[in-house]
C-alpha positions in Angstrom: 55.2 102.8 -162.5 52.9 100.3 -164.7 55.2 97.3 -163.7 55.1 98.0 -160.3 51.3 98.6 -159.9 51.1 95.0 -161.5 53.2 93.4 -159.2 51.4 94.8 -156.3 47.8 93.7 -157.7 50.0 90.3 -158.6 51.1 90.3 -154.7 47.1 91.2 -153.7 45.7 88.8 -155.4 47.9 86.0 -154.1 47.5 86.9 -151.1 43.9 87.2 -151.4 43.7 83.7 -152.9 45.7 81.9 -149.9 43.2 83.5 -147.4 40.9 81.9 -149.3 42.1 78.8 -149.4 43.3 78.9 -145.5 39.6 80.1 -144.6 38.1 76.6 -146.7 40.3 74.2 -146.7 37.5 71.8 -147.7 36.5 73.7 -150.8 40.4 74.1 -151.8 40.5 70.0 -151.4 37.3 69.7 -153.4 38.3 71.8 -156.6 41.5 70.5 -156.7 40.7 66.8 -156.4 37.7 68.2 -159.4 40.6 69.4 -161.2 42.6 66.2 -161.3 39.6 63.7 -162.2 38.7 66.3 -164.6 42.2 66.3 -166.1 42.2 61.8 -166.1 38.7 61.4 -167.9 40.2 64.6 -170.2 43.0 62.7 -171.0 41.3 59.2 -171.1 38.7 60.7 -174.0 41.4 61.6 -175.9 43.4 58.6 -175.6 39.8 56.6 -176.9 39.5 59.2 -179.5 43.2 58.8 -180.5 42.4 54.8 -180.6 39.7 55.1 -182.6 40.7 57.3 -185.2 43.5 55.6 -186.1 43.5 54.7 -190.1 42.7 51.0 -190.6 45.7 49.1 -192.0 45.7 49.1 -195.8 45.3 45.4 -197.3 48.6 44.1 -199.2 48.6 45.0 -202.7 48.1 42.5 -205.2 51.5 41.8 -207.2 49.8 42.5 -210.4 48.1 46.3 -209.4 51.9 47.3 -209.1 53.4 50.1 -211.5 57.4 49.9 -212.3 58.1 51.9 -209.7 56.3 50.3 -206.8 58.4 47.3 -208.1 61.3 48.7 -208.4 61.0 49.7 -204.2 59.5 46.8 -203.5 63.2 44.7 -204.8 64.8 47.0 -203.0 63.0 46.4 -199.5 63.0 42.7 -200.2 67.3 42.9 -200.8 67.3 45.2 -197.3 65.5 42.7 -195.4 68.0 40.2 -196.7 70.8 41.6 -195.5 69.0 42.2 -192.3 68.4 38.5 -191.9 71.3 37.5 -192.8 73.5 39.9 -190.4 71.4 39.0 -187.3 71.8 35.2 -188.2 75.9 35.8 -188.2 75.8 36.2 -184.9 77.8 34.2 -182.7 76.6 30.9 -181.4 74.7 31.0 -177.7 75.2 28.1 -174.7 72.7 27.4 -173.0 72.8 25.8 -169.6 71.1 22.4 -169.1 68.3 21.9 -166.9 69.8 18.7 -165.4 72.5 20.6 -163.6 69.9 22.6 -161.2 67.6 21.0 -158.6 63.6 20.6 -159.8 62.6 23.2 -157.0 65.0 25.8 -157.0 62.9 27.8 -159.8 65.6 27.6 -162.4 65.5 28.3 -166.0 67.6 27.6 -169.1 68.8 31.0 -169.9 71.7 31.9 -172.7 74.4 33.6 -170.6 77.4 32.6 -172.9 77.5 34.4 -176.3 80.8 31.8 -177.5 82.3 28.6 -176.4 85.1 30.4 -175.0 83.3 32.0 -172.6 82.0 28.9 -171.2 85.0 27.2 -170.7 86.5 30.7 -168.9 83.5 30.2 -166.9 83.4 26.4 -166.0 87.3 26.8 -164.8 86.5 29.3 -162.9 84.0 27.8 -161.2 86.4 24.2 -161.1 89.1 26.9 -158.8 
């Protein structure tokens, strides 16, 4: 009986409320327009705050302040960037197209569009058919 006594004061109160709100239509447009600036300088405080609070950057430590440990991480990092480097410089060679081949107004670019040689020639005999 609880559960249903709640969904009929659920049901009057909703009903209630758009009455309301079809009665003042203005005053429904007004809160709710309230509501939404309210919510945009909420959420534009706490972005600022959020910017603001940040921790400052921590200045590079000096190579003699570092224990054993720190160095031994430190190698390690320096090895892992290596290997980094040197598997994004494996990659293969890019063509690019020359400028000469395009007219000075029609707006275009140098841009790599082959990733290997072979794909360039695929391309310039296909475009020789």
């Amino acid at each position: 009986m609880e559960s249903r006594r709640r969904d009929m004061e659920l049901l009057s109160n909703s009903m209630a409320a758009y009455a309301h709100i079809r009665a003042n239509p203005e005053s429904f447009g007004l809160y709710f327009v309230l509501g939404v600036c309210f919510g945009l300088v909420l959420t534009l405080c706490l972005l600022v705050l959020r910017l603001s609070c940040r921790p400052s950057p921590r200045p590079p430590a000096r190579p003699g302040d570092l224990s054993e440990d720190e160095e031994d991480d430190d190698e390690d990092e320096d090895e892992e960037d290596t290997v980094d480097r040197a598997a994004s410089e494996s990659l293969l060679p890019v063509t690019e197209i020359p400028l000469e081949s395009h007219g000075p107004g029609d707006g275009a670019l140098a841009v790599n569009v082959f990733a290997s040689a072979e794909e360039l020639e695929r391309a310039q005999r296909l475009e020789e058919r």
